[in-house]
C-alpha positions as CSV (number, residue, x, y, z in Angstrom):
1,X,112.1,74.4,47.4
2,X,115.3,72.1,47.9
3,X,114.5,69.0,49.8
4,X,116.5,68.1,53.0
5,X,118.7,65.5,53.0
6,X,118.5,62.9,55.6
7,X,121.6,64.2,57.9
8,X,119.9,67.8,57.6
9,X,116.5,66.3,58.9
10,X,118.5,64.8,61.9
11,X,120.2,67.8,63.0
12,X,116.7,69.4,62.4
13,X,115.0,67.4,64.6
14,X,117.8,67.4,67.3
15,X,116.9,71.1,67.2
16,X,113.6,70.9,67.5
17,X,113.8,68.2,70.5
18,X,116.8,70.8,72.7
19,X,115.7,72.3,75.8
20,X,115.7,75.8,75.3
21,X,118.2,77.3,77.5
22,X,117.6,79.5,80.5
23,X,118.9,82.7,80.2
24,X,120.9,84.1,82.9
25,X,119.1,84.9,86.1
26,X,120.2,89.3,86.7
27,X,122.4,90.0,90.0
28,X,119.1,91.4,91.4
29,X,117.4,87.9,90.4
30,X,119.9,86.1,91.9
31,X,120.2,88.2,95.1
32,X,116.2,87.9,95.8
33,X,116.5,84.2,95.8
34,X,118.9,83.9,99.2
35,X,117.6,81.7,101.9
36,X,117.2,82.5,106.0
37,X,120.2,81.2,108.1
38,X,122.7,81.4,105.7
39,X,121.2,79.1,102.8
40,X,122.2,80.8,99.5
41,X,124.8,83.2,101.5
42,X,128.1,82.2,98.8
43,X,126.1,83.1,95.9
44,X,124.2,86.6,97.5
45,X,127.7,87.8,98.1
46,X,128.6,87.2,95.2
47,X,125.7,89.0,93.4
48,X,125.9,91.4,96.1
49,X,129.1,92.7,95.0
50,X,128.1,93.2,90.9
51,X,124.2,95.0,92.2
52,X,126.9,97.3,93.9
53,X,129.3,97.3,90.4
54,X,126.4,98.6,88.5
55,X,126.7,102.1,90.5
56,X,124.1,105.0,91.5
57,X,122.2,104.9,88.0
58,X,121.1,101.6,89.1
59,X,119.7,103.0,92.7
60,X,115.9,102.9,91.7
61,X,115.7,99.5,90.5
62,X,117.3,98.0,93.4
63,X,115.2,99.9,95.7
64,X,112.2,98.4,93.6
65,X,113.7,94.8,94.0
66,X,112.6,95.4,97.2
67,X,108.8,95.4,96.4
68,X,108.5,92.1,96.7
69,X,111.2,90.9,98.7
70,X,111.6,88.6,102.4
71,X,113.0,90.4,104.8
72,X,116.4,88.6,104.3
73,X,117.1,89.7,100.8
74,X,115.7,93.0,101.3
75,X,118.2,93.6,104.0
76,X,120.9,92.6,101.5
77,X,119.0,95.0,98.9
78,X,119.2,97.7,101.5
79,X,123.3,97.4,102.2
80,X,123.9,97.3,98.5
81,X,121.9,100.3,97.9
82,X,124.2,102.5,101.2
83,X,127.1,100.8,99.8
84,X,126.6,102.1,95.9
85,X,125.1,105.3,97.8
86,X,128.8,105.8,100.4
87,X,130.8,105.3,97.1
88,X,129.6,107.4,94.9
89,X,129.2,110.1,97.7
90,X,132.8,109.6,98.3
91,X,134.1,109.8,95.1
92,X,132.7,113.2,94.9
93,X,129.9,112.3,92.0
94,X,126.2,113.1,92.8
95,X,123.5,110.6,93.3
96,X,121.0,110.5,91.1
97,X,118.2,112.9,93.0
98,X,115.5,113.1,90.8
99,X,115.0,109.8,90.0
100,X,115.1,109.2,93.9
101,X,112.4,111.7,94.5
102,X,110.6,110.5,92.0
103,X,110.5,106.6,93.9
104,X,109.7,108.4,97.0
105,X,106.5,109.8,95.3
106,X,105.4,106.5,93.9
107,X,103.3,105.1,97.0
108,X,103.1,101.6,95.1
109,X,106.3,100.8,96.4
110,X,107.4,99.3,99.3
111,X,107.7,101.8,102.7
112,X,111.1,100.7,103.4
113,X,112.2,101.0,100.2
114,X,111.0,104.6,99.9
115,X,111.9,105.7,103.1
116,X,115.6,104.7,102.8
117,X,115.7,106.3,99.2
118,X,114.6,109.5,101.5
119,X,117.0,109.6,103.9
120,X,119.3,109.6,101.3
121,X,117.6,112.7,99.6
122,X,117.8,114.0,103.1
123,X,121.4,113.4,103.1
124,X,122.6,115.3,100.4
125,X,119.9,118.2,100.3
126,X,118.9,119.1,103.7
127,X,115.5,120.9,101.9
128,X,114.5,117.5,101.2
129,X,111.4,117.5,104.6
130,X,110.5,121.2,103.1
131,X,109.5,119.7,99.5
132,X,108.6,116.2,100.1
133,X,106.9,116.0,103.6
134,X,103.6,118.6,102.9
135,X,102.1,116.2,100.4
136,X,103.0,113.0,103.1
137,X,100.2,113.4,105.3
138,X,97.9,110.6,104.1
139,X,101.5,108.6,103.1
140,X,101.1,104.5,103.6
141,X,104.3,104.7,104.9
142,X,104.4,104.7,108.9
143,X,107.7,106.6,109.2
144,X,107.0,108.9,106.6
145,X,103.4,109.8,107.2
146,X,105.2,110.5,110.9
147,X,107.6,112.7,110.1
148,X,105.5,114.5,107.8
149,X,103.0,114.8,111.1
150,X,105.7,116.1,112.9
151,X,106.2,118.8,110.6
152,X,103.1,120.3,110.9
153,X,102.9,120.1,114.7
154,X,106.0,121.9,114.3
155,X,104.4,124.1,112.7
156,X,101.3,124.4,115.1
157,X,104.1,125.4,117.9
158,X,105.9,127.9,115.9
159,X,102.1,129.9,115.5
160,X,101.6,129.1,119.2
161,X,104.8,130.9,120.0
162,X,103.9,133.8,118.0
163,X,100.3,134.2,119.7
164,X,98.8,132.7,116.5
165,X,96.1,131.0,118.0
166,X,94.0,130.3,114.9
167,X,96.9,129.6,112.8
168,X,98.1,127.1,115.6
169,X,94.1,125.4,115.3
170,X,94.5,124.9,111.9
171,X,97.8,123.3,112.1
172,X,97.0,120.9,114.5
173,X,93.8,120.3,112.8
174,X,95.9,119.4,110.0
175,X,98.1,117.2,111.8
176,X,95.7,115.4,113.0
177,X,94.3,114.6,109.8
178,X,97.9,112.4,109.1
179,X,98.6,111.1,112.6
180,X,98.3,107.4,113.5
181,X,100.4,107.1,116.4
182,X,99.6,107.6,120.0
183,X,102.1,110.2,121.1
184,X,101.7,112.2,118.6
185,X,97.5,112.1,118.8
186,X,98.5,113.2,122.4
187,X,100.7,115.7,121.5
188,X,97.5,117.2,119.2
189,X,94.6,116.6,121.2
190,X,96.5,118.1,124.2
191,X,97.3,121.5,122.2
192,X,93.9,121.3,120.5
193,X,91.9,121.2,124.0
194,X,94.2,124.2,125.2
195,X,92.6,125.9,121.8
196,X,89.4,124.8,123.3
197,X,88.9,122.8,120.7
198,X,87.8,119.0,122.0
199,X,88.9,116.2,119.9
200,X,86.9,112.6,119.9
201,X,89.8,110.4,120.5
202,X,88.4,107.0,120.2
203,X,86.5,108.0,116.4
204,X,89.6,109.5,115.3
205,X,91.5,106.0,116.1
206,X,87.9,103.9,115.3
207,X,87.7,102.4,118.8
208,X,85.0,100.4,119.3
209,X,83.0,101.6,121.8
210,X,79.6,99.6,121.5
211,X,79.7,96.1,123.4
212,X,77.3,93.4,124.5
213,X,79.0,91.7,127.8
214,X,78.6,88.1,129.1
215,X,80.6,86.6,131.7
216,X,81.4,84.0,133.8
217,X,82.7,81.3,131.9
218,X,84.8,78.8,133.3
219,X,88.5,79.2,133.1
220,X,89.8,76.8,136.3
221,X,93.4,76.3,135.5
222,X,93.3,78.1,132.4
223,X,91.2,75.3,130.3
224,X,88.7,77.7,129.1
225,X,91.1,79.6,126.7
226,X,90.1,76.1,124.6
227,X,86.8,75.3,125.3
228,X,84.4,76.6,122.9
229,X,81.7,77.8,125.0
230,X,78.0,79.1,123.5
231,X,78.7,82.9,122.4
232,X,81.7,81.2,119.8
233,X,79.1,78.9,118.1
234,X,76.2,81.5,118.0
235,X,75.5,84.8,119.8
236,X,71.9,85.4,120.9
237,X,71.5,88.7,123.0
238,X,68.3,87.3,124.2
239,X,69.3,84.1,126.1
240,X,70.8,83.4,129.3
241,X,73.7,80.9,129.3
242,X,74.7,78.3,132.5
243,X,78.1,79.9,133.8
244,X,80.8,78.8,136.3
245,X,79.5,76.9,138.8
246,X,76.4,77.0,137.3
247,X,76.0,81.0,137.4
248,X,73.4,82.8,135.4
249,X,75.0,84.8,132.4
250,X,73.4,87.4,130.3
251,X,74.3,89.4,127.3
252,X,74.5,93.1,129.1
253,X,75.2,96.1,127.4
254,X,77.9,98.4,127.7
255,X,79.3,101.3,126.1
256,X,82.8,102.5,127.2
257,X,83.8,106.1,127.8
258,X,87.5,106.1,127.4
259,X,89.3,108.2,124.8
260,X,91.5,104.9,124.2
261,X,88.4,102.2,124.4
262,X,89.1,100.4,127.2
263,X,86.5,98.5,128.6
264,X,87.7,97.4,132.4
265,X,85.8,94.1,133.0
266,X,86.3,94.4,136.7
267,X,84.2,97.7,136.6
268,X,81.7,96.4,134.5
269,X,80.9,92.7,135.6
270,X,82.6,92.9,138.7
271,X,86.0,91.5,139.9
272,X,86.3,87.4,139.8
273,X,89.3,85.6,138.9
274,X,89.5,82.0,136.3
275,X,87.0,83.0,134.5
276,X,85.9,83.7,130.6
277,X,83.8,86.5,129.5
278,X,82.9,87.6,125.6
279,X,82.2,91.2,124.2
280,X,80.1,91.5,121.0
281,X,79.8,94.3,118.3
282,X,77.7,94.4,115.5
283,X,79.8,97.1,113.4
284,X,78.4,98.3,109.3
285,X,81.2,99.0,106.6
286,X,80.2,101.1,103.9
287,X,82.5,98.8,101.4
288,X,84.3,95.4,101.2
289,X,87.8,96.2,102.9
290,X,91.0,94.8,104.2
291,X,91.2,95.8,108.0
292,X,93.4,95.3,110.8
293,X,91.4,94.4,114.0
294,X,93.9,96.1,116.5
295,X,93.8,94.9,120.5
296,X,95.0,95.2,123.6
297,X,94.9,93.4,126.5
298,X,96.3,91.6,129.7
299,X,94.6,88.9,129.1
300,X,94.2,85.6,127.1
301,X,92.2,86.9,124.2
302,X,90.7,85.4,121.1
303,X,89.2,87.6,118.2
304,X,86.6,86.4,115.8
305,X,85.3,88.2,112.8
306,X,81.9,87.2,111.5
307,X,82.4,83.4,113.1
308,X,85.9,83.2,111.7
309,X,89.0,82.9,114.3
310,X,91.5,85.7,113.3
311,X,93.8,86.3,116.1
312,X,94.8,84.4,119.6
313,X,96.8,84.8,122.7
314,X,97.5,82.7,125.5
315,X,99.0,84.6,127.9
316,X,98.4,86.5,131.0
317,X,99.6,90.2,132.9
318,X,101.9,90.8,130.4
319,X,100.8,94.5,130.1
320,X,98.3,96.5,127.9
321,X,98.8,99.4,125.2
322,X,97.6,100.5,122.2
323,X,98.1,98.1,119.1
324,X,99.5,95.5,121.1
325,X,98.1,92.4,119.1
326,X,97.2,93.1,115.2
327,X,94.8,91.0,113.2
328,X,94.7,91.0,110.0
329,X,90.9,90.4,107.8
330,X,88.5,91.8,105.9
331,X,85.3,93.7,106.7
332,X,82.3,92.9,104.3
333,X,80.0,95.2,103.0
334,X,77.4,96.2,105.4
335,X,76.9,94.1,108.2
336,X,79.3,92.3,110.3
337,X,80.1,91.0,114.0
338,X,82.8,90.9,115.8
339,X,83.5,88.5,118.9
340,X,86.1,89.0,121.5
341,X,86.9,86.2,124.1
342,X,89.1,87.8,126.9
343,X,90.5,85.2,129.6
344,X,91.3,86.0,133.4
345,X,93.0,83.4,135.0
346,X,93.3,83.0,138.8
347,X,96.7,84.2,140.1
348,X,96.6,86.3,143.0
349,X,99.1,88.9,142.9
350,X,98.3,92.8,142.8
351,X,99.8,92.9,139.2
352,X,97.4,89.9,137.7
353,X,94.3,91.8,139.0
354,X,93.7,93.3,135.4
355,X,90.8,92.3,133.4
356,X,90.2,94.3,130.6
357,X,90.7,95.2,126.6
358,X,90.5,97.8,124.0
359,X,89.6,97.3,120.4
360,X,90.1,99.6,117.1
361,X,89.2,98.7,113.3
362,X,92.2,100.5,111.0
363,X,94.1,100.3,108.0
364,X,97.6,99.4,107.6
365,X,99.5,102.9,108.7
366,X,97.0,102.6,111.4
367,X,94.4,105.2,109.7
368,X,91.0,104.3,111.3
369,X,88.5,102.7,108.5
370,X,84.7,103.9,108.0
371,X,82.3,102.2,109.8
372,X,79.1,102.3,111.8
373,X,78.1,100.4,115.1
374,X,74.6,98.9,115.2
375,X,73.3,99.2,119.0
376,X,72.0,95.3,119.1
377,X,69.2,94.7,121.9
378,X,69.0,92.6,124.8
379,X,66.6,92.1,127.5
380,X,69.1,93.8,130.4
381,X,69.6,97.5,130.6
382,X,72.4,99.5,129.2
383,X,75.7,99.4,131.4
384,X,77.0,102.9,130.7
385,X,80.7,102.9,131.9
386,X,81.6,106.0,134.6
387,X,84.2,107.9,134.1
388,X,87.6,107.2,132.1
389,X,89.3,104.2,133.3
């Protein structure tokens, strides 16, 4: 082997010691990496305009760009993909529509990705709904999972309208199975009890319905949204807590008859005003699981999942409905307790009179999760709720 001479070992070494260069960050790369308010805008645009160069072959990769993308470079993501998507249309070539339906069917990727991948299926075959939206029904994708829903309640109306009253059942039995959202639950239920077939609401949306109650707390001038009282550092059913102005308070418990889960505080405890009352479940998950602790309320509310804080609110008479405030957490296997704090402060006018929340344990797309409630025991009766609030 020749030896190196001393100018060859130089240059060698000069090699050796180089930083290796970076290769080229890909328009898509480069496009990912722009900033809120405008940081990074020059440079986007810029790799904006050769993502749109690169024309429909390259429609499923920029739709996967999206995966993992903020909100602000997916938005550019999303106008390069109708701007590729307008030009070849207009040009009078074809999209590519088979690897498009095949994103759609790939649930790994992101919901707004696939759904705007779909309305562009819809767009240039109007039988896209026929073959996509039967196998949708259990979709992680809100808007699709809702439109395949809607499909089949369709469907449900169509039998209805031609007497088919089992057919019509079994649609909306199968429509159910998919639906997350309140309207169209309503929409169901409503048809199903016509069938004479009853539906339990508050399982199908996994309301809890199972509380232990204790109330009054102070809340003059609103200071008790931040004062940890007993029930946050430990919940015994068995004791008896000092209360507002020295009030007795004991764990009580209650189980709420309303489709939706609301528990009206004002029924159950009675009406006061600046005051703090908690509501305990003990709840049993079959398996470790991420959840979304779902509430509603008028009221200042804090939620705690086995002695954690997950959610606040400080605010008062703003209105209640369904999935108002989401929490996001995870349930443990077997046992665990949830504790809601639920503020009522002292105005006086007829619209701050509301006391009251509602609870559900779901997934994501809103698809009520597996559990059990454990009835916990106190030394007061049951308070059984009357009627549907």
């Amino acid at each position: 082997m020749p030896r190196l001479g001393t100018e060859q070992i130089i240059v060698l070494l000069l090699l050796l010691a180089a930083p290796l260069r970076a290769e080229t960050p890909s328009p898509l790369a480069r496009l990912k990496t722009v900033g809120r308010e405008g940081a990074g805008n020059v440079a986007a645009s810029r790799a904006w305009k050769e993502v749109v160069r690169m024309g429909p072959s390259a429609l499923p990769a920029i739709l996967a760009a999206m995966d993992d993308a903020d909100a602000t470079s997916a938005n550019w993501l999303r106008t390069a993909v109708d701007a590729i998507a307008e030009r070849t249309l207009a040009t009078g070539k074809p999209l590519p529509t088979e690897p498009l339906e095949q994103f759609v069917r790939q649930t790994r990727h992101a919901s707004t990705a696939r759904r705007l991948a779909y309305e562009w299926l819809c767009r240039v075959d109007p039988k896209t709904p026929d073959r996509l939206l039967p196998g949708m029904l259990q979709d992680p994708g809100p808007e699709l999972r809702r439109d395949a829903v809607a499909a089949v309640i369709k469907e449900g109306q169509t039998r209805l309208d031609k007497n088919d009253k089992d057919g019509a059942r079994a649609a909306y039995r199968k429509a159910l199975t998919g639906a997350c959202d309140k309207d169209q639950v309503d929409v169901i239920t409503k048809q199903l009890d016509k069938l004479g077939d009853k539906v339990d609401v508050a399982a199908h949306f996994g309301f809890v319905r199972q509380w232990l109650l204790v109330a009054p707390f102070d809340n003059t001038k609103d200071a008790g949204f931040n004062i940890a009282y007993p029930p946050e550092k430990r919940v015994d059913p068995k004791a008896m807590y000092k209360g507002k102005k020295n009030a007795e308070a004991r764990w009580a418990n209650h189980t709420t008859a309303s489709p939706y889960g609301v528990v009206d505080l004002n029924k159950v405890l009675g009406k006061q005003k600046g005051v703090v009352a908690y509501a305990y479940a003990v709840i049993e998950s079959p398996a470790e699981r991420p959840v979304q602790i779902r509430a509603g309320s008028p009221n200042g509310i804090k939620i705690f999942l086995n002695g954690k804080e997950v959610f606040h609110v400080d605010e008062y008479h703003h209105g209640m409905e369904v999935d108002q405030y989401i929490a996001k957490a995870t349930l443990k296997s077997g046992r665990n307790e949830l504790l809601l704090k639920v503020c009522q402060n002292e105005q006086k006018e007829d619209w701050a009179q509301q006391w009251k929340f509602q609870v559900r344990l779901c997934d994501a797309v809103g698809a009520a999760v597996p559990y059990t409630p454990i009835a916990v025991k106190t030394v007061n009766p049951p308070k059984q709720e009357e009627g549907k609030p």
